[in-house]
C-alpha positions as CSV (number, residue, x, y, z in Angstrom):
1,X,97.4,130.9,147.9
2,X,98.0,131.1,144.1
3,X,99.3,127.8,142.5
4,X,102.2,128.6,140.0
5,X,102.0,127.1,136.7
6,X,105.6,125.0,135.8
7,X,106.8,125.6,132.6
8,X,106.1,122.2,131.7
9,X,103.0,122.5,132.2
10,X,102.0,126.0,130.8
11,X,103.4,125.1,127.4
12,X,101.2,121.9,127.4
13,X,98.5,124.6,127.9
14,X,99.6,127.0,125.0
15,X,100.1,124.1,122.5
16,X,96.7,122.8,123.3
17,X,95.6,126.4,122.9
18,X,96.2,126.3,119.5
19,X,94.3,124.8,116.5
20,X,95.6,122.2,115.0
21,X,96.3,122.5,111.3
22,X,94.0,120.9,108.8
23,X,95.9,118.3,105.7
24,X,93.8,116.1,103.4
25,X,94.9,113.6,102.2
26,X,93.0,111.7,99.0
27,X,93.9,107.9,98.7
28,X,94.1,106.2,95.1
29,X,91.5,103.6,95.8
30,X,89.2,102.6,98.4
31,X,89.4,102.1,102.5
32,X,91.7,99.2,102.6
33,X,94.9,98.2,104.2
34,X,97.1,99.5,101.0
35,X,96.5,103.0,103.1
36,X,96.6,101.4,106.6
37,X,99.6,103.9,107.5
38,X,97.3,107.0,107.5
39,X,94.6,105.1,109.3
40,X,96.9,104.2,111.6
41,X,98.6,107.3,112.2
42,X,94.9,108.9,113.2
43,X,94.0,106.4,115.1
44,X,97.1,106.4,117.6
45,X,97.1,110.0,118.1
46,X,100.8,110.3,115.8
47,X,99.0,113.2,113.8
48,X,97.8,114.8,116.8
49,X,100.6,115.1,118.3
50,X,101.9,116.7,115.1
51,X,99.3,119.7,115.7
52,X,97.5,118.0,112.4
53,X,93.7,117.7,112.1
54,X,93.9,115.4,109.2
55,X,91.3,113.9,106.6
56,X,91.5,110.9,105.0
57,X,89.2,110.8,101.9
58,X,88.9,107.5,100.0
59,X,89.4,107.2,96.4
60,X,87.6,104.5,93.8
61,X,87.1,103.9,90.2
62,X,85.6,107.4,89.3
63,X,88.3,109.2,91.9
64,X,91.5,109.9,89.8
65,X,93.7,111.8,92.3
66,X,96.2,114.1,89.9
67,X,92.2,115.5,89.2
68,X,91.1,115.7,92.9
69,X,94.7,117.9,93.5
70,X,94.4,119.6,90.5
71,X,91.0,121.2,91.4
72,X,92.4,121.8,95.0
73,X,89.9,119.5,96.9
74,X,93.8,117.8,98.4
75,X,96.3,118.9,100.0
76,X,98.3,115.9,99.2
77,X,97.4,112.3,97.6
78,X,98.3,109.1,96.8
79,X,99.7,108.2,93.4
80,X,101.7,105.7,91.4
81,X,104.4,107.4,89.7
82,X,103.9,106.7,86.2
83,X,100.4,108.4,86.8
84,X,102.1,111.4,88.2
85,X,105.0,111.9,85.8
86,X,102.3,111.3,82.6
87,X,100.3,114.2,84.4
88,X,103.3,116.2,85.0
89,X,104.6,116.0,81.4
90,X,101.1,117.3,80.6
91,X,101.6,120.0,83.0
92,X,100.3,119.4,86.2
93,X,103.6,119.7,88.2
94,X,103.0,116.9,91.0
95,X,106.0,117.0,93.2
96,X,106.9,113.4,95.2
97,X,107.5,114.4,98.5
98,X,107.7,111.4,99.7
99,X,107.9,107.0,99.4
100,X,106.8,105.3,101.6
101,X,105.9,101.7,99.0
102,X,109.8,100.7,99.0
103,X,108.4,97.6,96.3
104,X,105.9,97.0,93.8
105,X,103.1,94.8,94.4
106,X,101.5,94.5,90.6
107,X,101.4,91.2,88.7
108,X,99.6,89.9,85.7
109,X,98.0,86.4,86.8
110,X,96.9,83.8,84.4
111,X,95.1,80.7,83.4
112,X,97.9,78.3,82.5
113,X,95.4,76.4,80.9
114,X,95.5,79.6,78.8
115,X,98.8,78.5,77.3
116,X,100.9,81.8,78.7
117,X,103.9,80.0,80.5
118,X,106.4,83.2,79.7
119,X,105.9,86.6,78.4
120,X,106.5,85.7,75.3
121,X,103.3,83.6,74.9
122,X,101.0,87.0,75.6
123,X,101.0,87.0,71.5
124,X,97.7,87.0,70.4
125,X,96.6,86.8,74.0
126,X,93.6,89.2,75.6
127,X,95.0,90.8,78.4
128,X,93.3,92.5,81.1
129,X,94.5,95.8,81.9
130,X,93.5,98.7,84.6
131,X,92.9,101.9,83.6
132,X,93.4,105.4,85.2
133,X,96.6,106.2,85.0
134,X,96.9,102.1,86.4
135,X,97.7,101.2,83.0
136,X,101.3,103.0,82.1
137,X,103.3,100.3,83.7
138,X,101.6,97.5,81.4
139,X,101.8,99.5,78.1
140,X,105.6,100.1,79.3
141,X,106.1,96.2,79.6
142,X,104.6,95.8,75.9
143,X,106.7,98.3,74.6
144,X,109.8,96.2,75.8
145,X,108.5,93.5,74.1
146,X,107.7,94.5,71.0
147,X,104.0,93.8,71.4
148,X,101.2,96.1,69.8
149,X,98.0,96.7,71.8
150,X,95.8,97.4,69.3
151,X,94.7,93.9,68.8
152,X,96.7,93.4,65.4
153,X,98.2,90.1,64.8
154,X,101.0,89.5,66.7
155,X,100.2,91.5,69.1
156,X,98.0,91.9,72.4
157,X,94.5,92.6,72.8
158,X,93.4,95.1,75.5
159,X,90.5,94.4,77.7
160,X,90.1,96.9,79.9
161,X,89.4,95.8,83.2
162,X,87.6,97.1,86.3
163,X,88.9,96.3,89.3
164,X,87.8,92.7,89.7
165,X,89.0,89.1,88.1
166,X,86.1,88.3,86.6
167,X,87.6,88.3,83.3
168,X,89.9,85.7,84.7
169,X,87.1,83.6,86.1
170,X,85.0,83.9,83.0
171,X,87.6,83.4,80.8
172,X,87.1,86.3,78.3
173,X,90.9,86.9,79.1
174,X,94.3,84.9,79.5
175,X,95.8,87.0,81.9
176,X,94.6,90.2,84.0
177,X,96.1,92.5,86.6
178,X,96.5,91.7,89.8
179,X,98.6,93.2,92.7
180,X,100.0,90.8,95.5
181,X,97.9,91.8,98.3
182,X,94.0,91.8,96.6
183,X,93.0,90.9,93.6
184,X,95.4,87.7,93.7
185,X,93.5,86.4,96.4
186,X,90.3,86.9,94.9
187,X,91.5,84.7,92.2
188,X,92.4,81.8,95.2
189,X,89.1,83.2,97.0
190,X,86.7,82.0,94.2
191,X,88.5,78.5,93.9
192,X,91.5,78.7,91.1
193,X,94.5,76.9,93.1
194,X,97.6,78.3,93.0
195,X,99.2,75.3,90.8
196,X,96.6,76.5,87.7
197,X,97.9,79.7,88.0
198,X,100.5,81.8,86.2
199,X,102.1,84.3,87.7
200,X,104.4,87.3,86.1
201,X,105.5,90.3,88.7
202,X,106.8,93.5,87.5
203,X,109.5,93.0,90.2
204,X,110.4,90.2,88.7
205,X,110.4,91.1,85.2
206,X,112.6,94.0,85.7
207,X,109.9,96.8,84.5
208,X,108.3,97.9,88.3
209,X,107.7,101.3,88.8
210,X,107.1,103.0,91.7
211,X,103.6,103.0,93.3
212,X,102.0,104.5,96.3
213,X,104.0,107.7,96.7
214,X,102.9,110.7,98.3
215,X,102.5,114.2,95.7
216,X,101.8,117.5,96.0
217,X,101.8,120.3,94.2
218,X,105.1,122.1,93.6
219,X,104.2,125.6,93.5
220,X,102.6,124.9,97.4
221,X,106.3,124.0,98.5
222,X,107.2,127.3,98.0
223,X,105.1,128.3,101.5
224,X,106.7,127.8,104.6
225,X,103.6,127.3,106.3
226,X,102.7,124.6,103.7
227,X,106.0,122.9,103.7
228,X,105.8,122.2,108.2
229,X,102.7,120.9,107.7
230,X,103.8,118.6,104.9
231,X,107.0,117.6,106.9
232,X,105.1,117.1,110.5
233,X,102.4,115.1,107.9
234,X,105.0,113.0,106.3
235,X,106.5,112.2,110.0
236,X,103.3,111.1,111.8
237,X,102.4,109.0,108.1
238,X,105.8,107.1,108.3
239,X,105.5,106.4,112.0
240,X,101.7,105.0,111.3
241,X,103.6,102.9,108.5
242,X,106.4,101.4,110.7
243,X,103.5,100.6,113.6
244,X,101.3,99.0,110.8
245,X,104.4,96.7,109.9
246,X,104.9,95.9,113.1
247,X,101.6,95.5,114.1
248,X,99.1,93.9,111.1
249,X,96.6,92.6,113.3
250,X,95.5,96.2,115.2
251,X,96.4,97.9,111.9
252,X,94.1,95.9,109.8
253,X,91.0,95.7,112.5
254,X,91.8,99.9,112.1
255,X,91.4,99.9,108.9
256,X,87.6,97.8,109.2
257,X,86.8,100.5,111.8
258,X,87.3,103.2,108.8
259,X,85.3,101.6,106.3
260,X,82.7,103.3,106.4
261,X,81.2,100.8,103.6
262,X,81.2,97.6,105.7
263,X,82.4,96.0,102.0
264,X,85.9,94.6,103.9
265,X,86.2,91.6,105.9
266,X,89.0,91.1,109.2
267,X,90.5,88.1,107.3
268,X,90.9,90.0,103.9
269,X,92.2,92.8,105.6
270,X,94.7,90.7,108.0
271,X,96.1,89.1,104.8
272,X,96.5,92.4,102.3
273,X,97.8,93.9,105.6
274,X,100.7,91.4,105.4
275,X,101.1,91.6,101.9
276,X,101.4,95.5,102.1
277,X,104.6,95.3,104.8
278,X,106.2,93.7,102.4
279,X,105.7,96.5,99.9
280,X,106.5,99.0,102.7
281,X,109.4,97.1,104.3
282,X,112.7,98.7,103.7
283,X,111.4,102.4,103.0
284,X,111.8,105.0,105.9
285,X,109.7,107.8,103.7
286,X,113.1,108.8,101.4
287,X,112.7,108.5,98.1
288,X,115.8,106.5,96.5
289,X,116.9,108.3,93.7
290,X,118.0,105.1,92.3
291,X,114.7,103.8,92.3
292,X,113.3,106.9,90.7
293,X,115.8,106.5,88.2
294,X,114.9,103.1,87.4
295,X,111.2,104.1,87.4
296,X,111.8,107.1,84.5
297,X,113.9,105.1,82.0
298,X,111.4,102.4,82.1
299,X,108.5,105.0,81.3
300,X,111.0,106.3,78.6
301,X,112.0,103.0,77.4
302,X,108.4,102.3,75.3
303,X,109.9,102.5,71.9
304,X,107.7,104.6,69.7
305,X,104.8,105.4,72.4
306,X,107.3,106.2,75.6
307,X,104.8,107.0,78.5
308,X,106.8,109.9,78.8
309,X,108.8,111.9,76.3
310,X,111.3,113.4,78.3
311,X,113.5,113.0,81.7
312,X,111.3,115.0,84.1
313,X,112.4,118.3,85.8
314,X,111.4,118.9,89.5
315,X,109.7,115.6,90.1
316,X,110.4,114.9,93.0
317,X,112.3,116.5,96.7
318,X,113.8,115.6,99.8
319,X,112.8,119.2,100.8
320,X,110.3,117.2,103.2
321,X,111.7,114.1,104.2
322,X,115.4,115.5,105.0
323,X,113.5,117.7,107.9
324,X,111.1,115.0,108.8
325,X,113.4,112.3,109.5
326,X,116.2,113.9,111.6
């Protein structure tokens, strides 16, 4: 006797039939729990249930993602948005599809012995500054207050910095970036306490921007076929997020089993994991137009060297998150 297929059934069949459809995705910086979402959202099975086959490559300091995506080797990738809308106004038309960082995490720490007790001590000060695309936020912040950073008198001295605190330690410099849930710690790690410190945080100081959005580019929004994929994407990627908040132990041990490096630590990871839902609290994938609004006049608001020129055009949608959220 022939067994009937249910309907139920025969569509799990017919969906399983199917291929699923390749995304990737490149990070800003390396395997760590500032990208636990998307390592999350793999590792539960959300973009598999999505019909995705996603990869995940990491980025680091010779990865600059407006260059992976402009060569086509990304779908979609990670950027701060003063890095995109710089690129854009050069005429690589990144599109933010979604926001999943609601806050910024980006400080500049210093030595008080240094003598920096307010912003407007950084006079005559080296400060150390990431590079990138990292560094349109800080030269934003010096434009506000009057200070050059060409060295002159007066002014700031630039050093750029690679992405440790060892100018910090060594003291070549008064004050270097740090974001809340890394290099901050690695400044407590190697045995500064918190009471020598000095802490300024772009939150704080009214001149944050917005970092860790997700950008494509716009002429691929166009495709129907491009623009499911991005929406069922952005749905598994937010879900991944709001598990990682909820669950920073198992998010950050998901993030060690990624690493394909071995270069993180459980305890580091448990700690920038906790740090990052933080960040991530208070953003269901929507950009706030507010938020982009506050993050454009502050890139226009440099005085003579603005790190843009102009109120971008097109910078942004909620062509994907208005279908991936109902």
């Amino acid at each position: 006797m022939k067994k009937l297929l249910t309907g139920a059934l025969f569509a799990a069949m017919a969906t399983g039939a199917q291929a699923a459809d390749d995304v990737t995705l490149q990070l800003k910086w390396v395997t760590q729990a500032q990208f636990a979402g998307y390592y999350v959202a793999a590792a539960k099975g959300f973009y598999e249930e999505e019909g995705l086959n996603v990869t995940i490559l990491p980025g680091g300091p010779d990865v600059a993602p407006t260059q992976v995506i402009a060569g086509g080797g990304a779908d979609v990738v990670i950027d701060w948005m003063p890095s995109a809308l710089a690129a854009r106004e050069k005429g690589l038309a990144l599109v933010n599809i979604a926001q999943p960082f609601k806050s910024s995490g980006m400080m500049l720490t210093c030595l008080k012995e240094s003598g920096v007790a307010a912003p407007t001590d950084f006079a005559d000060k080296t400060l150390g500054v990431w590079f990138g695309g990292n560094e349109y936020p800080f030269l934003n912040w010096m434009n506000k207050l009057g200070l050059a950073t060409d060295g002159s008198a007066g002014g700031v001295t630039v050093l750029k910095q690679g992405f440790n605190v060892d100018p910090l330690l060594q003291k070549q410099a008064a004050c270097v970036s740090t974001m809340t849930y890394n290099e901050y710690w690695q400044v407590i790690d190697a045995g500064v306490a918190p009471e020598d410190l000095v802490v300024f945080k772009y939150e704080d100081e009214g001149v944050a921007t917005l970092e860790d959005g997700l950008y494509v580019m716009e002429d691929k929004l166009a495709d129907p076929a491009f623009e499911d994929k991005m929406v069922r994407f952005v749905r598994a990627s937010m879900k991944g997020w709001k598990y990682a908040e909820a669950n920073v132990d198992e998010a950050a041990a998901i993030v060690i089993e990624n690493d394909a490096t071995g270069a993180q630590t459980i305890e580091h990871q448990t700690r920038m994991m906790g740090e990052i839902a933080k960040l991530t609290a208070g953003s269901n994938g929507a950009l706030v137009e507010d938020d982009y609004k506050r993050t454009v006049a502050a890139l226009m608001s440099g005085g003579s060297d603005p790190v843009i020129t102009a109120e971008p055009a097109g910078a942004w949608t909620h062509q994907i998150t208005d279908k991936a959220l109902q």
